[in-house]
N, CA, C and O atoms as a Tinker XYZ file with bonds, in Angstrom:
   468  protein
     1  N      0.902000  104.543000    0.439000    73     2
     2  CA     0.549000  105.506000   -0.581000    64     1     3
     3  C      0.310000  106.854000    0.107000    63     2     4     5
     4  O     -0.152000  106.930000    1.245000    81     3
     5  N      0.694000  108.060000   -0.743000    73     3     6
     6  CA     0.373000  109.353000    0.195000    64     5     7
     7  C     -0.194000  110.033000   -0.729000    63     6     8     9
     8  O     -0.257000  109.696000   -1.911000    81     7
     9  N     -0.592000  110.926000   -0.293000    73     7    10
    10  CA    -1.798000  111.765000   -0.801000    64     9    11
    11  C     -1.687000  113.417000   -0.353000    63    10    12    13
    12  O     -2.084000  114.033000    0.636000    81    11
    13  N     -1.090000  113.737000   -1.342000    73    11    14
    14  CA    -0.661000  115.300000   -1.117000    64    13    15
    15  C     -1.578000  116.559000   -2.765000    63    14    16    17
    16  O     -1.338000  116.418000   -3.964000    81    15
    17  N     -2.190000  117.226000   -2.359000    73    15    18
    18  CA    -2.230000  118.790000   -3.419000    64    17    19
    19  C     -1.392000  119.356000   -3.475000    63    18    20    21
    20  O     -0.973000  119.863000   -4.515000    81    19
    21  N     -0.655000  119.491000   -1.898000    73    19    22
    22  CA     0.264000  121.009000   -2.251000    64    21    23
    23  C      1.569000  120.347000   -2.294000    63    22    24    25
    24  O      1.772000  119.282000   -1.710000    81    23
    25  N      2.478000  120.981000   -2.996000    73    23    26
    26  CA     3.647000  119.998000   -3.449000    64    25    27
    27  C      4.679000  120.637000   -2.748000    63    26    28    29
    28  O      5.811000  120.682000   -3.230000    81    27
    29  N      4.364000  121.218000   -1.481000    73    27    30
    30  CA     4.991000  121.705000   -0.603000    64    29    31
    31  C      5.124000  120.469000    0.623000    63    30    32    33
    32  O      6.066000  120.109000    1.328000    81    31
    33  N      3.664000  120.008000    0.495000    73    31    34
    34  CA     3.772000  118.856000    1.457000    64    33    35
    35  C      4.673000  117.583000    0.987000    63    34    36    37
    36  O      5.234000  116.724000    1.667000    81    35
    37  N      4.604000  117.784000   -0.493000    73    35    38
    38  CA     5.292000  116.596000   -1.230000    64    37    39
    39  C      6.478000  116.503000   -1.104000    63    38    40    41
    40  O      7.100000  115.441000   -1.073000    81    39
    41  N      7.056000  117.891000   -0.993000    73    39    42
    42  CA     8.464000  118.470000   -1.400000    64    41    43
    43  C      9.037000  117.930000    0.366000    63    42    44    45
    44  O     10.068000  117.259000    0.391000    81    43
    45  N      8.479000  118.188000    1.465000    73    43    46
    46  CA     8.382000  118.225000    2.623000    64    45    47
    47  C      8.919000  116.630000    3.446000    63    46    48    49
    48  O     10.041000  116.502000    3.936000    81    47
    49  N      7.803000  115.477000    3.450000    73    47    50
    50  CA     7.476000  114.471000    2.908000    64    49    51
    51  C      8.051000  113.407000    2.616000    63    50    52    53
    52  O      7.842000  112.272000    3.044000    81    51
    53  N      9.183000  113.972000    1.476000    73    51    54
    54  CA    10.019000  113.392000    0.645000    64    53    55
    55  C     11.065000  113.447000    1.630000    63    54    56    57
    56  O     11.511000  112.351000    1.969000    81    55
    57  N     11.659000  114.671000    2.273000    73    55    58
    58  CA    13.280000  114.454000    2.885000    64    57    59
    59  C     12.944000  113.781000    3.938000    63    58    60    61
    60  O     13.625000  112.842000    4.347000    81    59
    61  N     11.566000  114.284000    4.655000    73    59    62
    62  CA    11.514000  113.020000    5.830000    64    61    63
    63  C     12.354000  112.083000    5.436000    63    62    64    65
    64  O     13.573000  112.077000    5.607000    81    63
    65  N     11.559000  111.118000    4.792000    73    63    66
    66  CA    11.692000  110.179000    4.476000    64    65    67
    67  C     13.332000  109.802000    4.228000    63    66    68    69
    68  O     13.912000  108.838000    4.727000    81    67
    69  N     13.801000  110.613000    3.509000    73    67    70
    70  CA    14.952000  109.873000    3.248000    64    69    71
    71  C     15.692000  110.787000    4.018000    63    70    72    73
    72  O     16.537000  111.394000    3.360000    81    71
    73  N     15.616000  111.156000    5.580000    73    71    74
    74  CA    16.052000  111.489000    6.800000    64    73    75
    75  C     16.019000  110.156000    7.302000    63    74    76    77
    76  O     17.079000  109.584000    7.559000    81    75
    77  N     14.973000  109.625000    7.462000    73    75    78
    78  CA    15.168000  107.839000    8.131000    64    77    79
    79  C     15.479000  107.077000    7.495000    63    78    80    81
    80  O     15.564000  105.946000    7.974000    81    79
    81  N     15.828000  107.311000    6.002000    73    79    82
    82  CA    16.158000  105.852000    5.364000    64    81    83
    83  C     17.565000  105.761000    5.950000    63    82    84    85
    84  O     18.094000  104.851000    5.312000    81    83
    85  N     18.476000  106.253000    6.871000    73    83    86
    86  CA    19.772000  105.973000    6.914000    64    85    87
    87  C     19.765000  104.971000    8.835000    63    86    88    89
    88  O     20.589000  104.405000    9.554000    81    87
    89  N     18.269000  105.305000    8.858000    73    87    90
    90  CA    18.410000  104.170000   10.140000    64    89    91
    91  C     17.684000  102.906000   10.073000    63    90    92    93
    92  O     17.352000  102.197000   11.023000    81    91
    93  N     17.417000  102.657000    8.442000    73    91    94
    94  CA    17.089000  101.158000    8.191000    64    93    95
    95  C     18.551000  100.082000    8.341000    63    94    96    97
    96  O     19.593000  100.480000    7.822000    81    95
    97  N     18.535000   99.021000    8.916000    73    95    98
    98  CA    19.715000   98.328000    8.907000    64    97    99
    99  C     19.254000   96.945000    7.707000    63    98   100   101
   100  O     20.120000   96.166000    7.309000    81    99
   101  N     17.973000   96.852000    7.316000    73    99   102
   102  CA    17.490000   95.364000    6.813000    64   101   103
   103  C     17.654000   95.686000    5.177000    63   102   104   105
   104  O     17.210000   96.777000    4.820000    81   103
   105  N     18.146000   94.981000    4.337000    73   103   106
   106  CA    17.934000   95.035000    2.694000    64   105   107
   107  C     16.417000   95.408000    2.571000    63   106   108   109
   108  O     16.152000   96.528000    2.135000    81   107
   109  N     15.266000   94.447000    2.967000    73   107   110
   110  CA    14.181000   94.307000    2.436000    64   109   111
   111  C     13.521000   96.169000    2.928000    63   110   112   113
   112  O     13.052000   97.113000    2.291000    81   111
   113  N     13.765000   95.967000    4.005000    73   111   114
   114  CA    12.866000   97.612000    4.532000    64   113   115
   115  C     13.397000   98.616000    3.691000    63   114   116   117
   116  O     12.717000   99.581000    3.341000    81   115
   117  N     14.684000   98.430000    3.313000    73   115   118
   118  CA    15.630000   99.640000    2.690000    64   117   119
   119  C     15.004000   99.835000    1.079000    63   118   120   121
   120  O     15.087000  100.895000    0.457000    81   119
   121  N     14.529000   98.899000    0.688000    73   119   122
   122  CA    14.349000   98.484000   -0.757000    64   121   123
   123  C     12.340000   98.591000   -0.936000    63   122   124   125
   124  O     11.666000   98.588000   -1.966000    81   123
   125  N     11.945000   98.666000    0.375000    73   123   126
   126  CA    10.304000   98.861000    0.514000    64   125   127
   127  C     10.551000  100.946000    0.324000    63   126   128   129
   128  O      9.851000  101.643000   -0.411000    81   127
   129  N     11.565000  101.400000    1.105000    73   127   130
   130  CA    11.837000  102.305000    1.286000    64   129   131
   131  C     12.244000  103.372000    0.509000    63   130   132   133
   132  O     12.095000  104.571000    0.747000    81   131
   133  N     12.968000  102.643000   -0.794000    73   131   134
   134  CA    13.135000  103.315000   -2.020000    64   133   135
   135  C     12.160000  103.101000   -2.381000    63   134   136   137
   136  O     11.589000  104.174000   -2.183000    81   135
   137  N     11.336000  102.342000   -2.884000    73   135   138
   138  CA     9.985000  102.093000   -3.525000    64   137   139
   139  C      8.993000  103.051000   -2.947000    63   138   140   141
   140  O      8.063000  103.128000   -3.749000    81   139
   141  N      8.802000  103.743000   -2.008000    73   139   142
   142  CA     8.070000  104.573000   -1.248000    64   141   143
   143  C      8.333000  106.442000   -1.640000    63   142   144   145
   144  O      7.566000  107.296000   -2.083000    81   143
   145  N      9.730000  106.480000   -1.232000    73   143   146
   146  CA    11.028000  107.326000   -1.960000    64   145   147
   147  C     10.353000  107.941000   -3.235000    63   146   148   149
   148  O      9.661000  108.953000   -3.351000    81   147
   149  N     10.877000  106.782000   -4.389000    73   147   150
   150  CA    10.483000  107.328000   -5.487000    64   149   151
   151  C      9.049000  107.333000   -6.129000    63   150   152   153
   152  O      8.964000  107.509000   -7.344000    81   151
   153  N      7.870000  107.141000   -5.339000    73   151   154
   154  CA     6.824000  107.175000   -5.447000    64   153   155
   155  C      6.706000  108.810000   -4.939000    63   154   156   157
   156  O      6.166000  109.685000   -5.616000    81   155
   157  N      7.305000  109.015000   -3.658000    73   155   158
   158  CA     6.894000  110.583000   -3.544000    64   157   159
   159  C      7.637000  111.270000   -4.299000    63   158   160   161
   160  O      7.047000  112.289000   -4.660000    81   159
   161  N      8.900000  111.163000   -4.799000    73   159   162
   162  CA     9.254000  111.751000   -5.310000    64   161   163
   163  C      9.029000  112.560000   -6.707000    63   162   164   165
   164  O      9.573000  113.548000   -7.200000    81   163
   165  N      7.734000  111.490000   -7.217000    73   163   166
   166  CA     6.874000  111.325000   -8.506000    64   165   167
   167  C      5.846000  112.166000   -8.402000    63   166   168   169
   168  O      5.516000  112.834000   -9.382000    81   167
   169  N      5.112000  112.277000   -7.087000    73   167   170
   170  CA     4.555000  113.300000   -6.658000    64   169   171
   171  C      4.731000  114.309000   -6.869000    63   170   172   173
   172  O      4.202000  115.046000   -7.701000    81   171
   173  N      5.900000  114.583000   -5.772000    73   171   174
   174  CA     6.476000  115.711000   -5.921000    64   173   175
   175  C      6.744000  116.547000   -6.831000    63   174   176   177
   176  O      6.412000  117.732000   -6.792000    81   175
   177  N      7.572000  115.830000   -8.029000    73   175   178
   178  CA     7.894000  116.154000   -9.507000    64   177   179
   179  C      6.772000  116.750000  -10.406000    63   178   180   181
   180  O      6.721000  117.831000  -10.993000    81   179
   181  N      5.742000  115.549000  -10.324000    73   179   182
   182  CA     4.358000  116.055000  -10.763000    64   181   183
   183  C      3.298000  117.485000  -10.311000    63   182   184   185
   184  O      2.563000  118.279000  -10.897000    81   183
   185  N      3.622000  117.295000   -9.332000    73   183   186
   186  CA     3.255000  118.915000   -8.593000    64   185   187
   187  C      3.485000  120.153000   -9.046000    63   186   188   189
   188  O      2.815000  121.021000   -9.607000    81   187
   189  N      4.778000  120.014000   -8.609000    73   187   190
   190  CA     5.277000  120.789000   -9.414000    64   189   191
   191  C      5.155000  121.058000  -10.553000    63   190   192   193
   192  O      4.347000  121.873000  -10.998000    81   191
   193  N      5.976000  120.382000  -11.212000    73   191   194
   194  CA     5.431000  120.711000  -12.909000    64   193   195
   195  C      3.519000  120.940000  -13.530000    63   194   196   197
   196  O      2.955000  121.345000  -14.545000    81   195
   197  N      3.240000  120.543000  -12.563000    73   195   198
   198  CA     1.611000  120.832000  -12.438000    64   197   199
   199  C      1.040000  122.289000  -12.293000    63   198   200   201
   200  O      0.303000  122.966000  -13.010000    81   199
   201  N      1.803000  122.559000  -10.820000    73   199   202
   202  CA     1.951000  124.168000  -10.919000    64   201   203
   203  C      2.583000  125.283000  -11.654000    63   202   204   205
   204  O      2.254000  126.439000  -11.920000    81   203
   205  N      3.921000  124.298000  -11.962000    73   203   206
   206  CA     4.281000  125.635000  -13.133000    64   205   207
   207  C      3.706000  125.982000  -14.764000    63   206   208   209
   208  O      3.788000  126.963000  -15.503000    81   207
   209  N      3.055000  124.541000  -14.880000    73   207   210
   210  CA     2.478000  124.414000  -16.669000    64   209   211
   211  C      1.182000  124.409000  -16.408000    63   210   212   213
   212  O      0.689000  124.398000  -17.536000    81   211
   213  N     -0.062000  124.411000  -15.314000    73   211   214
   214  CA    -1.125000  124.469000  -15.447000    64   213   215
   215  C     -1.840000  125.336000  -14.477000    63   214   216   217
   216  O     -3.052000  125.533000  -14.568000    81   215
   217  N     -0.845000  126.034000  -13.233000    73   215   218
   218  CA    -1.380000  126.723000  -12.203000    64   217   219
   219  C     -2.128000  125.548000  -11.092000    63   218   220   221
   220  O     -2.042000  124.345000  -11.336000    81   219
   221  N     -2.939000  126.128000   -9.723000    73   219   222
   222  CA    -2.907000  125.255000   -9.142000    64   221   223
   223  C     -4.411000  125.081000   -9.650000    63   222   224   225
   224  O     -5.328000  125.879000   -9.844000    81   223
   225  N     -4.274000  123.691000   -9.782000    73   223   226
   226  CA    -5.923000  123.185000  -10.120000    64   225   227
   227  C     -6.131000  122.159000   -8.648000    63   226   228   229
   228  O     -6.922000  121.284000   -8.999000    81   227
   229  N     -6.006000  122.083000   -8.173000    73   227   230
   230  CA    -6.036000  121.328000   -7.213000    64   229   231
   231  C     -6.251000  119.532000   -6.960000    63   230   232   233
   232  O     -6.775000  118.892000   -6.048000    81   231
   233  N     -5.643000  119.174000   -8.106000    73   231   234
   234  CA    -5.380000  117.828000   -8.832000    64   233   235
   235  C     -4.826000  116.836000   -7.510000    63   234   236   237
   236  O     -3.824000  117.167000   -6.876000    81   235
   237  N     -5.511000  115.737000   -7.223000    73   235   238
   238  CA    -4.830000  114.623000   -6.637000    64   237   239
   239  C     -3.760000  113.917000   -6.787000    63   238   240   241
   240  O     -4.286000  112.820000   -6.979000    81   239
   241  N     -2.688000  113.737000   -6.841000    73   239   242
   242  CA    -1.742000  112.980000   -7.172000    64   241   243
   243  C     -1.500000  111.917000   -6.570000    63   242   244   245
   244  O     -0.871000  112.230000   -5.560000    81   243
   245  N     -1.697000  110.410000   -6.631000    73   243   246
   246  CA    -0.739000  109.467000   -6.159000    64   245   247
   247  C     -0.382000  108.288000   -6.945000    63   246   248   249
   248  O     -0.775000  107.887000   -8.041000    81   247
   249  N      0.345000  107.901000   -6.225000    73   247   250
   250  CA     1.484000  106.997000   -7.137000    64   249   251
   251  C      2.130000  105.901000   -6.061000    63   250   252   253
   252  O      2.932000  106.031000   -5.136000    81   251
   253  N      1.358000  104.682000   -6.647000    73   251   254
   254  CA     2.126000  103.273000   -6.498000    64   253   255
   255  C      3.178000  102.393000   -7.285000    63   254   256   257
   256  O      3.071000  102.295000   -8.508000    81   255
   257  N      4.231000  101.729000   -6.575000    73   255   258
   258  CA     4.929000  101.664000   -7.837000    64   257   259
   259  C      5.065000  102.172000   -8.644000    63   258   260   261
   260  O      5.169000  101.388000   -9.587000    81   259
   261  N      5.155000  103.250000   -8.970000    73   259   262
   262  CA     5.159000  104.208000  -10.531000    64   261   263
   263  C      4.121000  104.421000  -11.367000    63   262   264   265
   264  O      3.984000  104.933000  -12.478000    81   263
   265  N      3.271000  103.794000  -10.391000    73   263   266
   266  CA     1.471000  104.225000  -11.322000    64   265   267
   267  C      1.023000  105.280000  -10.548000    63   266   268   269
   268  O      0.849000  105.363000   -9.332000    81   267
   269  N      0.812000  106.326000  -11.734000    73   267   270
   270  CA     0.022000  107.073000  -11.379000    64   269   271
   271  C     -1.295000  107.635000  -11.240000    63   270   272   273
   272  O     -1.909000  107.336000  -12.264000    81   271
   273  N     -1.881000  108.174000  -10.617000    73   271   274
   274  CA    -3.118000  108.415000  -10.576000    64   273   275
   275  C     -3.393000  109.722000  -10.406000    63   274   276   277
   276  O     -2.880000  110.388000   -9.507000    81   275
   277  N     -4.308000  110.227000  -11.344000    73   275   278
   278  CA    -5.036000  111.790000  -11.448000    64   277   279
   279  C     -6.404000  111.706000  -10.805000    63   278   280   281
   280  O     -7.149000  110.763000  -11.072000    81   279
   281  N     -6.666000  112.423000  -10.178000    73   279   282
   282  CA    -8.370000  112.984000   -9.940000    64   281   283
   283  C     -8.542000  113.913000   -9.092000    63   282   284   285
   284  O     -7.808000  114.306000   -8.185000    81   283
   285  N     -9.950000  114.381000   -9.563000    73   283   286
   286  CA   -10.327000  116.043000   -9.117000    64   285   287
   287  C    -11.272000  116.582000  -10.497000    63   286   288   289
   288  O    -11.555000  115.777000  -11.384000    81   287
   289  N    -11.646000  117.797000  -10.551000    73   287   290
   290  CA   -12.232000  118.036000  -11.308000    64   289   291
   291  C    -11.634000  119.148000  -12.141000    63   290   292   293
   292  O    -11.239000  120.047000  -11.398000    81   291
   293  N    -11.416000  119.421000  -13.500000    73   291   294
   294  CA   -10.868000  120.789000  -14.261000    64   293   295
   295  C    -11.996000  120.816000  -15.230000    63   294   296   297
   296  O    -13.025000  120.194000  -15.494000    81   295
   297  N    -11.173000  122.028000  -15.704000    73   295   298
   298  CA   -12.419000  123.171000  -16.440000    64   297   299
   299  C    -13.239000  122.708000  -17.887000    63   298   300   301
   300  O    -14.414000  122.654000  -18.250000    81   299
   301  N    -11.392000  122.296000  -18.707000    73   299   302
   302  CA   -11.275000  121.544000  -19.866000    64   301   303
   303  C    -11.551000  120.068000  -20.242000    63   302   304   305
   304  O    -11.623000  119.222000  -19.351000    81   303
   305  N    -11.762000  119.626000  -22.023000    73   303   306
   306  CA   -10.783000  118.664000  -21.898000    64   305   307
   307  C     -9.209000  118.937000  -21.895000    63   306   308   309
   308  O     -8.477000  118.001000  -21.573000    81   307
   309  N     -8.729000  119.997000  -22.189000    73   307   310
   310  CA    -7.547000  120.046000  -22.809000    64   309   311
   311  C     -6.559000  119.801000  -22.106000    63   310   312   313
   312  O     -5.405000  119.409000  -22.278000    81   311
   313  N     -7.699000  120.328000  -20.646000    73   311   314
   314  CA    -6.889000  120.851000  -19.198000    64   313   315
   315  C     -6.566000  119.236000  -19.186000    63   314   316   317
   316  O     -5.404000  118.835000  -19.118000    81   315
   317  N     -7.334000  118.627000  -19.234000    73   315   318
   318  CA    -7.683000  116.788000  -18.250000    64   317   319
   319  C     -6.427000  116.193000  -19.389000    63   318   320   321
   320  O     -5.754000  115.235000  -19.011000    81   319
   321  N     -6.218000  116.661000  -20.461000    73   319   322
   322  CA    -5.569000  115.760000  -21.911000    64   321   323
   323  C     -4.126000  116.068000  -21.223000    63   322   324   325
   324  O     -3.346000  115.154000  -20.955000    81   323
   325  N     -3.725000  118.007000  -20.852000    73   323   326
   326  CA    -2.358000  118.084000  -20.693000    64   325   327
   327  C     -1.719000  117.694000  -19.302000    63   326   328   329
   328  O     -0.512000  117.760000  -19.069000    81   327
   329  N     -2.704000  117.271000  -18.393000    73   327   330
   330  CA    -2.350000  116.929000  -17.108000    64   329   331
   331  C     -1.671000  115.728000  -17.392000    63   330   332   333
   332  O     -0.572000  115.547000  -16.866000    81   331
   333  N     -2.173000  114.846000  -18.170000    73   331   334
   334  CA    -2.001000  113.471000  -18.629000    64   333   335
   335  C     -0.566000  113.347000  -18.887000    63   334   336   337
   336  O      0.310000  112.573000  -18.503000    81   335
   337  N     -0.626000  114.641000  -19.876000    73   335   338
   338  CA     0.869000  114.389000  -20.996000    64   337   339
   339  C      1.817000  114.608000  -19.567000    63   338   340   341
   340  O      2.723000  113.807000  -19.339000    81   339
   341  N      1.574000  115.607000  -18.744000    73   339   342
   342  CA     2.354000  116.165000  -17.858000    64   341   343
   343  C      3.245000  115.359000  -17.794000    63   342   344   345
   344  O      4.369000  115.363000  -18.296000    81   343
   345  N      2.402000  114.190000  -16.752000    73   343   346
   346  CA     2.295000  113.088000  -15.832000    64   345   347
   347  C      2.801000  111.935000  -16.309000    63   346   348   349
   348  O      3.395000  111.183000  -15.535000    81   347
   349  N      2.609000  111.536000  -17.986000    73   347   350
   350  CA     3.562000  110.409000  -18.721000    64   349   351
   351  C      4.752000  111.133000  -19.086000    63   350   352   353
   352  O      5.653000  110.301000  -19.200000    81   351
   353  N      5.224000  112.424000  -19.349000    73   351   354
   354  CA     6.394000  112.356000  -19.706000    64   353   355
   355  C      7.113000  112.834000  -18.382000    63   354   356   357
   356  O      8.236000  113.280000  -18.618000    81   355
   357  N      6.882000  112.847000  -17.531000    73   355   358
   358  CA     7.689000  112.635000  -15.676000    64   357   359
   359  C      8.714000  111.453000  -16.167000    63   358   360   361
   360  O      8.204000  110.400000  -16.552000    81   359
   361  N      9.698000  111.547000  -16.168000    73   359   362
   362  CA    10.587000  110.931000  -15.883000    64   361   363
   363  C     10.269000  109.547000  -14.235000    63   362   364   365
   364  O     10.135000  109.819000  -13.042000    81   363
   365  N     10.255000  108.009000  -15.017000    73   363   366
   366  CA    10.049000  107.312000  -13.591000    64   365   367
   367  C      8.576000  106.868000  -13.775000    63   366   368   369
   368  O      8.135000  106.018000  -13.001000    81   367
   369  N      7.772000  107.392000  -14.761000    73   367   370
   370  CA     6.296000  106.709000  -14.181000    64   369   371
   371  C      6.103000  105.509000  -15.208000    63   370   372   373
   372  O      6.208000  105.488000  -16.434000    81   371
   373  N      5.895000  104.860000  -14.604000    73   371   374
   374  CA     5.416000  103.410000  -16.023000    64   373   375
   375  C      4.086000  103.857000  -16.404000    63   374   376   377
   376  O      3.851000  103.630000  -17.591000    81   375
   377  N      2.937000  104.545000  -15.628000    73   375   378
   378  CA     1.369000  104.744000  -15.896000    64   377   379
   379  C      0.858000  105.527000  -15.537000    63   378   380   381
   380  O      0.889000  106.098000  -14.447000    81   379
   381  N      0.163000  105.711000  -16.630000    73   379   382
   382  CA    -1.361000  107.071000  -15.473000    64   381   383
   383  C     -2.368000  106.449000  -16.075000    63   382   384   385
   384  O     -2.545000  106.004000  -17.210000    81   383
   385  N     -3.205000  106.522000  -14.768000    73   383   386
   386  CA    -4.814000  106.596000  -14.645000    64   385   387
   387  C     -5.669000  107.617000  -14.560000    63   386   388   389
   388  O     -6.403000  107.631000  -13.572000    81   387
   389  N     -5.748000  108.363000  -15.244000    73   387   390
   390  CA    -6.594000  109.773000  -15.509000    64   389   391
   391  C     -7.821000  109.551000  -15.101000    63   390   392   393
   392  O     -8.494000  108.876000  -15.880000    81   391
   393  N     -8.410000  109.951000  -13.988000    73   391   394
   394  CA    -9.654000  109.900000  -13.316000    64   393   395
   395  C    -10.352000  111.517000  -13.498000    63   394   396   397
   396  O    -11.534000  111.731000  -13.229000    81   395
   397  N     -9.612000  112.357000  -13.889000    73   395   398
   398  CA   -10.097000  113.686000  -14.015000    64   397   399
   399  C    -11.683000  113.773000  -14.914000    63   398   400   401
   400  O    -11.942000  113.157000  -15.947000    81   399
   401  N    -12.597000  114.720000  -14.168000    73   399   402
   402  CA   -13.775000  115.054000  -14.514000    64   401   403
   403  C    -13.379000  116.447000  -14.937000    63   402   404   405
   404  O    -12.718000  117.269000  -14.303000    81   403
   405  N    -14.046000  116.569000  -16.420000    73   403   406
   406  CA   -14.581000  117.851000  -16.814000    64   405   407
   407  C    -15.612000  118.104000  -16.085000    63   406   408   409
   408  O    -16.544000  117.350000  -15.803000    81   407
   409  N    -15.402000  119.381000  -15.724000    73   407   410
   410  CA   -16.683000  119.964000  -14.368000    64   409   411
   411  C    -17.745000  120.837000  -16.166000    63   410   412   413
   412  O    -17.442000  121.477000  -17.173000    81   411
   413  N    -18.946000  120.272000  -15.545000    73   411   414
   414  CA   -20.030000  120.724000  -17.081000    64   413   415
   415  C    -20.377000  122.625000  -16.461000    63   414   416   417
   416  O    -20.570000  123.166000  -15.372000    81   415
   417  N    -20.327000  122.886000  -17.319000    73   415   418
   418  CA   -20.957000  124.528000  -17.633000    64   417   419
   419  C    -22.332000  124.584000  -17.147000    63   418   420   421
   420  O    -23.302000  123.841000  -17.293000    81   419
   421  N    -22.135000  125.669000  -16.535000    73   419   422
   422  CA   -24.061000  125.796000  -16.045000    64   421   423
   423  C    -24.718000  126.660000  -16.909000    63   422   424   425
   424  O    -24.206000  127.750000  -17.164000    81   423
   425  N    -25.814000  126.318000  -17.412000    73   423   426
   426  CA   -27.035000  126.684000  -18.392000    64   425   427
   427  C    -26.823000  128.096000  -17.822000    63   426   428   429
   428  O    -26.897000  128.638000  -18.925000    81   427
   429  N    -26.656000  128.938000  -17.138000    73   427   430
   430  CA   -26.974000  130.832000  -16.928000    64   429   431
   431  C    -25.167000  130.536000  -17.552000    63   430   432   433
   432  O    -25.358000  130.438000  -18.764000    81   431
   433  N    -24.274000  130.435000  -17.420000    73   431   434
   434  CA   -23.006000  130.947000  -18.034000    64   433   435
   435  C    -22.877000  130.666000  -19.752000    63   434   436   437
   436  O    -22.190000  131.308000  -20.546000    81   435
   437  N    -23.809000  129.445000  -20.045000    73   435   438
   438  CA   -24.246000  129.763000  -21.411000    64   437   439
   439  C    -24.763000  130.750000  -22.187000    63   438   440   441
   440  O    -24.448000  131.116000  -23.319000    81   439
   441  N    -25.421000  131.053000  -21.592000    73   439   442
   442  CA   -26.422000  131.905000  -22.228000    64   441   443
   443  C    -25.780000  133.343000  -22.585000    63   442   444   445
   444  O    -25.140000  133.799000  -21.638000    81   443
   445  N    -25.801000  133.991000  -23.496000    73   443   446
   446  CA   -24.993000  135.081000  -23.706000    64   445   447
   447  C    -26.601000  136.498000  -23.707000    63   446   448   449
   448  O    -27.581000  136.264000  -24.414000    81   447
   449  N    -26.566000  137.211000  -23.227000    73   447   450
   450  CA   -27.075000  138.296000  -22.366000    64   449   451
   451  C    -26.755000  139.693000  -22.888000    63   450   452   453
   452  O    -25.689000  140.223000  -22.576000    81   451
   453  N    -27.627000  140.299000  -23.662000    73   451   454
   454  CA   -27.436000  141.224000  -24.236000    64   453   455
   455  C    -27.444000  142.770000  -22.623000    63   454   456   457
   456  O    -28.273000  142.917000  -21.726000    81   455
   457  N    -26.069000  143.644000  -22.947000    73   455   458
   458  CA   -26.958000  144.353000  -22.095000    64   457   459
   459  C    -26.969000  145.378000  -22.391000    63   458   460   461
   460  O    -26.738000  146.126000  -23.341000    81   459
   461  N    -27.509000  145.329000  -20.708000    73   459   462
   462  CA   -28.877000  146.616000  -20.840000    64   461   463
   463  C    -28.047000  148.123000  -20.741000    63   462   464   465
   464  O    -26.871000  148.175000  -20.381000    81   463
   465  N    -28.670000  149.068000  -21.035000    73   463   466
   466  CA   -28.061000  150.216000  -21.325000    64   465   467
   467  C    -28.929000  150.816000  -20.421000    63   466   468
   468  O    -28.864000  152.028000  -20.214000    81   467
């Protein structure tokens, strides 16, 4: 499992990887290897589209077998609801596990403050 924020590392990562998949000689390693593959590649995808539809929130991404997993903390629910949608309509994921915390408002940013002149 890998564990990337910046989807530069994801983007990165990914060709490794399928830089050495051409010196596997075994079915089974080759086939552990796609399974690995398109797990970052899910990443990757997600990142991205993370950054271009939500900016960088600095969201965890990983993904086993095609399950995915969110966590970190955002502002919203709406934020935590559209990360979700992001992330199920990715092409390739069977699941998400939305672990995302709404981070709570602090009592002085409540408070609205008449001012002073």
């Amino acid at each position: 499992m890998f564990r990337h924020t910046n989807p530069w590392q994801n983007f990165l990562a990914v060709f490794a990887l399928s830089d050495l998949r051409s010196d596997y000689v075994s079915s089974s390693i080759d086939e552990l290897d796609h399974e690995v593959v398109n797990d970052e590649v899910l990443i990757a995808t997600i990142s991205a589209r993370f950054h271009d539809k939500l900016g960088s929130l600095g969201i965890e991404i990983t993904s086993s077998q095609s399950l995915v997993h969110l966590c970190g903390c955002v502002d919203t629910r709406q934020i935590k609801a559209r990360a979700e949608r992001i992330a199920r309509d990715t092409s390739g994921v069977r699941s998400v596990r939305n672990r995302l915390v709404v981070r709570v408002a602090k009592a002085e940013q409540l408070t609205c403050m008449p001012k002073e002149s």
